[in-house]
N, CA, C and O atoms as a Tinker XYZ file with bonds, in Angstrom:
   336  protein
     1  N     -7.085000   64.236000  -57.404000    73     2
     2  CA    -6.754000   62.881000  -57.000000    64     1     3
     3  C     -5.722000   62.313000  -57.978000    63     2     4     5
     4  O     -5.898000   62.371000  -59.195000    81     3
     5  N     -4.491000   61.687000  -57.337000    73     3     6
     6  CA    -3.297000   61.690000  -58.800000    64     5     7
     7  C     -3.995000   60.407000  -59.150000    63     6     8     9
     8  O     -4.833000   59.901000  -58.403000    81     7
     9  N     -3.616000   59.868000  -60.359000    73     7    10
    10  CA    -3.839000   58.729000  -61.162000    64     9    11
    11  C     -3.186000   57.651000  -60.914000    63    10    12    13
    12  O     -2.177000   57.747000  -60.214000    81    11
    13  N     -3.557000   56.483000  -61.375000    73    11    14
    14  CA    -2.580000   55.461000  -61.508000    64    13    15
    15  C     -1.307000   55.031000  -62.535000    63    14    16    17
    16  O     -0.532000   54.083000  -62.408000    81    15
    17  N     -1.366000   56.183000  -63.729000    73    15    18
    18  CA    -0.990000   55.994000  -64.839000    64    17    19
    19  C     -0.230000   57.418000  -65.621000    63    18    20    21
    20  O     -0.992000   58.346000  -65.896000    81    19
    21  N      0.880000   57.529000  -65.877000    73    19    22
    22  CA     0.836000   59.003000  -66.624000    64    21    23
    23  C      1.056000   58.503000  -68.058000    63    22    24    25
    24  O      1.091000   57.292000  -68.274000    81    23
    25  N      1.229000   59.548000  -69.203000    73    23    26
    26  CA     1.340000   59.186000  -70.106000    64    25    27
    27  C      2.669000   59.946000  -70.871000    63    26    28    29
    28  O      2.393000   60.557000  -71.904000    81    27
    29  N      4.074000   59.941000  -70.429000    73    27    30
    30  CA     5.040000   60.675000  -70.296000    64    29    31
    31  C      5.188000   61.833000  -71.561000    63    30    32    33
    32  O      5.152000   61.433000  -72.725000    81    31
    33  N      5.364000   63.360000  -71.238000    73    31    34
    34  CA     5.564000   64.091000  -71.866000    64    33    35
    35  C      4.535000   64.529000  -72.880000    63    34    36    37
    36  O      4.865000   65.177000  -73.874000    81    35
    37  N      3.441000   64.220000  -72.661000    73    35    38
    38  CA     1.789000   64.512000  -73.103000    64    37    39
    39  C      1.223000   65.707000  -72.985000    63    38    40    41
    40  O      0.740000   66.380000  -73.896000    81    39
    41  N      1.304000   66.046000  -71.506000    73    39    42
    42  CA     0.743000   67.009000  -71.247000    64    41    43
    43  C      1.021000   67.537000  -69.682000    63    42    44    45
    44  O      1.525000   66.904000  -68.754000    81    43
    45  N      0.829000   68.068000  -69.691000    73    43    46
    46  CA     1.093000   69.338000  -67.825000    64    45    47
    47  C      0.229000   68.600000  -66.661000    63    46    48    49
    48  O      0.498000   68.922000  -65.503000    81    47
    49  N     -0.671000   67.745000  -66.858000    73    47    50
    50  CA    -1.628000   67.831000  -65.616000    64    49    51
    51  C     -2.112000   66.496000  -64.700000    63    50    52    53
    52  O     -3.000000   66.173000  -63.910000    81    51
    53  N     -0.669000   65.834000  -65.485000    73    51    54
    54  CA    -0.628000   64.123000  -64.567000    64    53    55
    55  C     -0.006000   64.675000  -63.451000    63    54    56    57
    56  O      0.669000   65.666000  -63.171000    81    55
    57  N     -0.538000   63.544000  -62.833000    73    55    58
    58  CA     0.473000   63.353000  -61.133000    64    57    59
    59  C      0.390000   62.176000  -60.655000    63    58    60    61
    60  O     -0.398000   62.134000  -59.710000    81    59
    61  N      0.902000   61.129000  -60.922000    73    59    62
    62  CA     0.591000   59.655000  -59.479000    64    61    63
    63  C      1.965000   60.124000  -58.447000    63    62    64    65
    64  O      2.968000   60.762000  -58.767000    81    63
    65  N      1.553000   59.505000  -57.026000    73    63    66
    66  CA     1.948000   59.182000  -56.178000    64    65    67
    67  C      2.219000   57.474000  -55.850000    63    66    68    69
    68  O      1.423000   56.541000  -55.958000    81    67
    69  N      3.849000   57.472000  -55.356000    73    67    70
    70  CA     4.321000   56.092000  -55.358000    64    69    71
    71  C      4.706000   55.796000  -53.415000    63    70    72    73
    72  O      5.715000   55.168000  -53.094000    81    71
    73  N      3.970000   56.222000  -52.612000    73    71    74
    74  CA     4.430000   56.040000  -51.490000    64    73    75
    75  C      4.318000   57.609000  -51.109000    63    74    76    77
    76  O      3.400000   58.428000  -51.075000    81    75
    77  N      5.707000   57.623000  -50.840000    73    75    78
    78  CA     6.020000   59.316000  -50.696000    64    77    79
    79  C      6.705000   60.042000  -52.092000    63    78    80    81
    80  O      7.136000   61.195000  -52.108000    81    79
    81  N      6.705000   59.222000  -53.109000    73    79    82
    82  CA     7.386000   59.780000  -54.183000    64    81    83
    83  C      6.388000   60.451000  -55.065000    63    82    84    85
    84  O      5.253000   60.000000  -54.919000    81    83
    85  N      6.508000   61.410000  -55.944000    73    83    86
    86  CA     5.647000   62.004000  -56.677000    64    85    87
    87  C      6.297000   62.234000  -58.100000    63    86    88    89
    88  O      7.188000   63.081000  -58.161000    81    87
    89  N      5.892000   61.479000  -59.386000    73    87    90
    90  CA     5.966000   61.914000  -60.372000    64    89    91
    91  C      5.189000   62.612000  -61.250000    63    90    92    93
    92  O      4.050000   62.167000  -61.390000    81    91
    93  N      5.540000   63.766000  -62.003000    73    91    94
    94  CA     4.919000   65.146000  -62.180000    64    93    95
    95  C      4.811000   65.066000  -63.682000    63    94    96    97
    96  O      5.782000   64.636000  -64.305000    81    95
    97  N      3.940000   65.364000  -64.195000    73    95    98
    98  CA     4.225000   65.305000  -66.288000    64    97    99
    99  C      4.208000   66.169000  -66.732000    63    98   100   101
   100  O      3.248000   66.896000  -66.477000    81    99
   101  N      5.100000   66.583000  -67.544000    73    99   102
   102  CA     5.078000   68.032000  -68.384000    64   101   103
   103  C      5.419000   67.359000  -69.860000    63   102   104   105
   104  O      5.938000   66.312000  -70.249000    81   103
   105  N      4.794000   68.638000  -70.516000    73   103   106
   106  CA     5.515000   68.552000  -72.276000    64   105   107
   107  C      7.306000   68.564000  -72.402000    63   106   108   109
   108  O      7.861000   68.152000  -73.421000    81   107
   109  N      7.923000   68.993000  -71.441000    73   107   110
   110  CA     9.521000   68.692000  -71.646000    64   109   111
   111  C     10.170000   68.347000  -70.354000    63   110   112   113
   112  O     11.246000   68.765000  -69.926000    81   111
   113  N      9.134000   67.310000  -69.670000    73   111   114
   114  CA    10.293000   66.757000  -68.523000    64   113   115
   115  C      8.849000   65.461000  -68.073000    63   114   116   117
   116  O      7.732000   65.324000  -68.570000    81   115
   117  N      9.598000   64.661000  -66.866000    73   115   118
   118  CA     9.243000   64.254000  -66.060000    64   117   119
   119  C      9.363000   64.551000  -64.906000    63   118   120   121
   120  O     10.103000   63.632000  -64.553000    81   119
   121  N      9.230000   65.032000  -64.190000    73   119   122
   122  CA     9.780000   65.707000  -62.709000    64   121   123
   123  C      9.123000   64.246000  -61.585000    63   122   124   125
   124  O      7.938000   63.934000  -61.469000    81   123
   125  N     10.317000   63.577000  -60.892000    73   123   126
   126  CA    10.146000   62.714000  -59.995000    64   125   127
   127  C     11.233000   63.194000  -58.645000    63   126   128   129
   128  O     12.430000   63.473000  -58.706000    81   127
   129  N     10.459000   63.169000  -57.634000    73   127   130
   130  CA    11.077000   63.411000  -56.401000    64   129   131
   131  C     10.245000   63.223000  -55.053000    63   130   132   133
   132  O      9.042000   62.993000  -55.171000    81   131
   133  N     10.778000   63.301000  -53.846000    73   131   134
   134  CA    10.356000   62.450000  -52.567000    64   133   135
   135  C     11.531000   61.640000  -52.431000    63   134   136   137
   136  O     12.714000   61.663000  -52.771000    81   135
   137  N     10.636000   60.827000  -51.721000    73   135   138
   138  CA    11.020000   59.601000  -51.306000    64   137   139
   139  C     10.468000   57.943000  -51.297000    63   138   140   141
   140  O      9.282000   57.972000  -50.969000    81   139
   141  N     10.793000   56.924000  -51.475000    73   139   142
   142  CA     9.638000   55.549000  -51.556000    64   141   143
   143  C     10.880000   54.711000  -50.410000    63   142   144   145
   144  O     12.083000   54.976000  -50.416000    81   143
   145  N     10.284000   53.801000  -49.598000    73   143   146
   146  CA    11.070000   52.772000  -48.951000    64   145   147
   147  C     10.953000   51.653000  -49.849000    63   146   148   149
   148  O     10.077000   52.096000  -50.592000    81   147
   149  N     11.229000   50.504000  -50.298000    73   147   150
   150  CA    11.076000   49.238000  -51.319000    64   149   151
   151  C     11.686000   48.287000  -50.027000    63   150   152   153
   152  O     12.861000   48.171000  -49.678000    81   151
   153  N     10.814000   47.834000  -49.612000    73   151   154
   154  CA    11.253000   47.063000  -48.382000    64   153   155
   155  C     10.874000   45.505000  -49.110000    63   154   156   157
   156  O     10.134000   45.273000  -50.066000    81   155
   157  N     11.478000   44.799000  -48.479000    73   155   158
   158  CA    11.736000   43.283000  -48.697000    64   157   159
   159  C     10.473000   42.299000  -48.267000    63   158   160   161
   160  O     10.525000   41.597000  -47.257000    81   159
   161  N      9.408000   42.333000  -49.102000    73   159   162
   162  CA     8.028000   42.462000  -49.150000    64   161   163
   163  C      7.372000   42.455000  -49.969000    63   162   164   165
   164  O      7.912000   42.919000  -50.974000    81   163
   165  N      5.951000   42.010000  -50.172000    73   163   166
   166  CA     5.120000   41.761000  -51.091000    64   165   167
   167  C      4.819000   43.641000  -52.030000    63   166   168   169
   168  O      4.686000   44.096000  -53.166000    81   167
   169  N      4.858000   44.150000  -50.474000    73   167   170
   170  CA     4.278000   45.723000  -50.625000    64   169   171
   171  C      5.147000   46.523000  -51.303000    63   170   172   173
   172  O      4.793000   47.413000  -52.076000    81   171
   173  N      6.836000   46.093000  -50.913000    73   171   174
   174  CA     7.641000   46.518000  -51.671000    64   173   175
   175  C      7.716000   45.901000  -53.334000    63   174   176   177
   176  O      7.455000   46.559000  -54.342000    81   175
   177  N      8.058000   44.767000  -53.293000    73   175   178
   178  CA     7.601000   44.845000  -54.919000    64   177   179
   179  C      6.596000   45.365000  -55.397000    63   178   180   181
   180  O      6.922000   46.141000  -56.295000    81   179
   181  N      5.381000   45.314000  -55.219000    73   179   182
   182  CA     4.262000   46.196000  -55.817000    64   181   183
   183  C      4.803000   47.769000  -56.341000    63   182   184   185
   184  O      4.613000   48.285000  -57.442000    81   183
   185  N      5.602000   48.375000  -55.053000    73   183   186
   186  CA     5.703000   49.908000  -54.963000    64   185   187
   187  C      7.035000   50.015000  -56.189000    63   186   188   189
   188  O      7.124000   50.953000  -56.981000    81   187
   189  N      7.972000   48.884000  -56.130000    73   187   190
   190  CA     8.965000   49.110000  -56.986000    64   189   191
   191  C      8.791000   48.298000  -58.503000    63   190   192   193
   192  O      9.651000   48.209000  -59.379000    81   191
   193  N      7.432000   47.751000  -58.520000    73   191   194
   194  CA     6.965000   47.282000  -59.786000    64   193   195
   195  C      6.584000   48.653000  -60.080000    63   194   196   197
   196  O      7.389000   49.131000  -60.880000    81   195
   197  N      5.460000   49.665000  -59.669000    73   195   198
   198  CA     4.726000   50.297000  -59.979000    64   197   199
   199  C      5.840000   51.548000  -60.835000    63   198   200   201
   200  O      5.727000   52.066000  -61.946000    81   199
   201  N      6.987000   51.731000  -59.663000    73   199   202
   202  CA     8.251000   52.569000  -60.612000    64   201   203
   203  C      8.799000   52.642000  -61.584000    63   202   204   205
   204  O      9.219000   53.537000  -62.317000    81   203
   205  N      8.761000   50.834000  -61.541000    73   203   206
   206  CA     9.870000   50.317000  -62.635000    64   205   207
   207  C      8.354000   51.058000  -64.215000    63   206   208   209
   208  O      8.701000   51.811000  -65.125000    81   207
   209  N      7.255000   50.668000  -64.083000    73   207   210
   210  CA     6.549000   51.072000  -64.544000    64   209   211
   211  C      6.157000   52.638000  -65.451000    63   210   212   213
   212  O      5.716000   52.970000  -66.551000    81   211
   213  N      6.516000   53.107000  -64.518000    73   211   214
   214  CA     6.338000   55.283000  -64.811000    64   213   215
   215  C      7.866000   55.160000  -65.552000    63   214   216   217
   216  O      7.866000   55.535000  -66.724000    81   215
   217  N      9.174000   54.678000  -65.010000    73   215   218
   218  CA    10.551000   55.057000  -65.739000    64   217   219
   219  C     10.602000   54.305000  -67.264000    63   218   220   221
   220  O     11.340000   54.597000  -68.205000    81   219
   221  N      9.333000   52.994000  -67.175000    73   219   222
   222  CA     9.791000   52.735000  -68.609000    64   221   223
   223  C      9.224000   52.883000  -69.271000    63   222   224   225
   224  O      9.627000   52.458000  -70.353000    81   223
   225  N      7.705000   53.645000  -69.282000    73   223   226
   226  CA     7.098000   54.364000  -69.640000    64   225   227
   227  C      7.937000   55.606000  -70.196000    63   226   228   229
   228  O      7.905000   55.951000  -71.377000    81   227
   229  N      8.597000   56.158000  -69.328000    73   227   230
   230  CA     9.351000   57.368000  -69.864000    64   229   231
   231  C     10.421000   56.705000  -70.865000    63   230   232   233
   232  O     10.571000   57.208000  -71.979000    81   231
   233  N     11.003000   55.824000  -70.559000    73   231   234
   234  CA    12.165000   55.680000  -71.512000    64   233   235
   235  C     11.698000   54.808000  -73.026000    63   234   236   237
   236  O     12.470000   54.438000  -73.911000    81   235
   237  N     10.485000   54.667000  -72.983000    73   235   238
   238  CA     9.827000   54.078000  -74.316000    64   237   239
   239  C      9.537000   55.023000  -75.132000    63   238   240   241
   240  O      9.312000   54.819000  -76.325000    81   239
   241  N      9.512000   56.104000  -74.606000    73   239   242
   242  CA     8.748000   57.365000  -75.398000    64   241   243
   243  C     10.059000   58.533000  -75.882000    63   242   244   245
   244  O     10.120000   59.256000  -76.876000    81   243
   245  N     11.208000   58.323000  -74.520000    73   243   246
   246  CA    12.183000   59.096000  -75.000000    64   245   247
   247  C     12.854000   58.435000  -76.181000    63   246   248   249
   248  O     13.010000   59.260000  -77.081000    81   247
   249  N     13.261000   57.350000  -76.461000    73   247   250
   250  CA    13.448000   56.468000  -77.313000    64   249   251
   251  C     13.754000   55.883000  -78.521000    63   250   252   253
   252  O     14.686000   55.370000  -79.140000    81   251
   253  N     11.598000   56.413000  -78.674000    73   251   254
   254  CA    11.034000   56.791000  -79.552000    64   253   255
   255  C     11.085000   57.887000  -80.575000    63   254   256   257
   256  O     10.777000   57.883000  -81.767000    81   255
   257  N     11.526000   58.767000  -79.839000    73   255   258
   258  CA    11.761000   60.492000  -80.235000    64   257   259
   259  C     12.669000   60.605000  -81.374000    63   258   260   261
   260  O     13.013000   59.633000  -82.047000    81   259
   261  N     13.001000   61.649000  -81.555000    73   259   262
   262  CA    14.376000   62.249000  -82.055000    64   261   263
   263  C     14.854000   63.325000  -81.392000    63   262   264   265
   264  O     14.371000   64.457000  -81.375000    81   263
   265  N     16.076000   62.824000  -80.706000    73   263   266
   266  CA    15.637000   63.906000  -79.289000    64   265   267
   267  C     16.473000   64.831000  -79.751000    63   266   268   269
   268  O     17.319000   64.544000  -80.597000    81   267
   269  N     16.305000   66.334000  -79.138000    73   267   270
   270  CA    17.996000   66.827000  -79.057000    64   269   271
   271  C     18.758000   67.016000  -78.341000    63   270   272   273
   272  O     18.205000   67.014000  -77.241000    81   271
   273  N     19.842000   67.209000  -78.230000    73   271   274
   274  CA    21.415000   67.426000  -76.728000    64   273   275
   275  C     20.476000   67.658000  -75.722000    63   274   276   277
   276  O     20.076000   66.819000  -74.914000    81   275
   277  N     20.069000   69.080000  -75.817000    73   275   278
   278  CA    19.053000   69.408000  -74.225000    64   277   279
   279  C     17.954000   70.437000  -74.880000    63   278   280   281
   280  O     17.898000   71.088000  -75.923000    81   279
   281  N     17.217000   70.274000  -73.883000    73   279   282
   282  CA    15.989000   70.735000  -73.684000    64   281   283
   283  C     16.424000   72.067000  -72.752000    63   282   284   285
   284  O     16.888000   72.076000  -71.611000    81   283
   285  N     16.145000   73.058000  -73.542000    73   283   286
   286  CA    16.377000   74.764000  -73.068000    64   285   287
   287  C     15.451000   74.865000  -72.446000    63   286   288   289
   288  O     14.479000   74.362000  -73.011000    81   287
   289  N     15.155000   75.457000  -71.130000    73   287   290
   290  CA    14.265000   75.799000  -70.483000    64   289   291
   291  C     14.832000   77.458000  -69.505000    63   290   292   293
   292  O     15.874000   77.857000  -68.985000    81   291
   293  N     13.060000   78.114000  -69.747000    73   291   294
   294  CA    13.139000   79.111000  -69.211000    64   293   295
   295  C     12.986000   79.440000  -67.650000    63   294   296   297
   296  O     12.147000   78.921000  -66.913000    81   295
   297  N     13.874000   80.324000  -67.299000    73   295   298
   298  CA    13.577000   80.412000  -65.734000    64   297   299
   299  C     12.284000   81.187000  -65.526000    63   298   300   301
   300  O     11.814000   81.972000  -66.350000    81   299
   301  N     11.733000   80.875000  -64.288000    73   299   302
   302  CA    10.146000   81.634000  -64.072000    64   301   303
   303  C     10.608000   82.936000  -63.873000    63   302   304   305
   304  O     11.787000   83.248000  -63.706000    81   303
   305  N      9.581000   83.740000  -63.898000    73   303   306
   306  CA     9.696000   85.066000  -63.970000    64   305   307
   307  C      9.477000   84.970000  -62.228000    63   306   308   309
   308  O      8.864000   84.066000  -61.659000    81   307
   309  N     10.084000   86.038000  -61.626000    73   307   310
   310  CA     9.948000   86.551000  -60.019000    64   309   311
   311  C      8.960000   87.697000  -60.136000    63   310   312   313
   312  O      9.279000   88.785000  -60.616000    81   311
   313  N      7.814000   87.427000  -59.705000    73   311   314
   314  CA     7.050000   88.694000  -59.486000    64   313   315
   315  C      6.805000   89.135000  -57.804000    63   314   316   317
   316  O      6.668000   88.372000  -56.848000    81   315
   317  N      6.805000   90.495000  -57.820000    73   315   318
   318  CA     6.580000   90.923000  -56.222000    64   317   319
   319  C      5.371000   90.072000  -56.009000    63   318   320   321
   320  O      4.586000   89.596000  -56.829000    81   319
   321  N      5.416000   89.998000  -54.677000    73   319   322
   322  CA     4.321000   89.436000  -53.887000    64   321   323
   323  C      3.524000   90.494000  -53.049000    63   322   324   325
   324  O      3.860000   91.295000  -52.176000    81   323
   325  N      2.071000   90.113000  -53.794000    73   323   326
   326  CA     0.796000   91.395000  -53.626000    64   325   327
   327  C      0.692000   91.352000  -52.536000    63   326   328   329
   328  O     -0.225000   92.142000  -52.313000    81   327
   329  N      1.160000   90.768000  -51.194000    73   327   330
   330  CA     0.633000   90.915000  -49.693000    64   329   331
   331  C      1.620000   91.523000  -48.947000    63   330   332   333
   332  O      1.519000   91.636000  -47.725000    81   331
   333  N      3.074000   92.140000  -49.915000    73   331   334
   334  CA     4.129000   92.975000  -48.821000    64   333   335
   335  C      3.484000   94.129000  -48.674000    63   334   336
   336  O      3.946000   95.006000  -47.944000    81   335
């Protein structure tokens, strides 16, 4: 069940859902993608409060850091698939 809350770059095993959008937590990213409508509405501010929320969450913590240029990341390994 995703949460209401992540705690950016903590740990692997957050997830909230913003509509149709999904932000994902890892130790070297945030992964956000989908989609959200922010319609001109009570429901829409809520949904684009709740965003503004998770991004400044992230950007309080990046910030914070001492970051460097980029974050190297490894590609997954391709393994055969046991059902060909």
């Amino acid at each position: 069940m995703p949460l209401n809350t992540i705690s950016p770059f903590r740990n692997e095993s957050e997830v909230i859902q913003i509509n149709g959008l999904t932000v994902e937590n890892r130790l070297d990213r945030v992964s956000i993608y989908g989609s959200i409508d922010l319609t001109l509405d009570k429901i829409g501010l809520k949904k684009a409060r709740k965003l503004l929320e998770v991004v400044m969450a992230t950007v309080d913590v990046l910030e914070a850091e001492d970051l460097p240029e980029k974050v190297i990341t490894d590609m997954p390994e391709t393994v055969k698939n046991p059902f060909d």
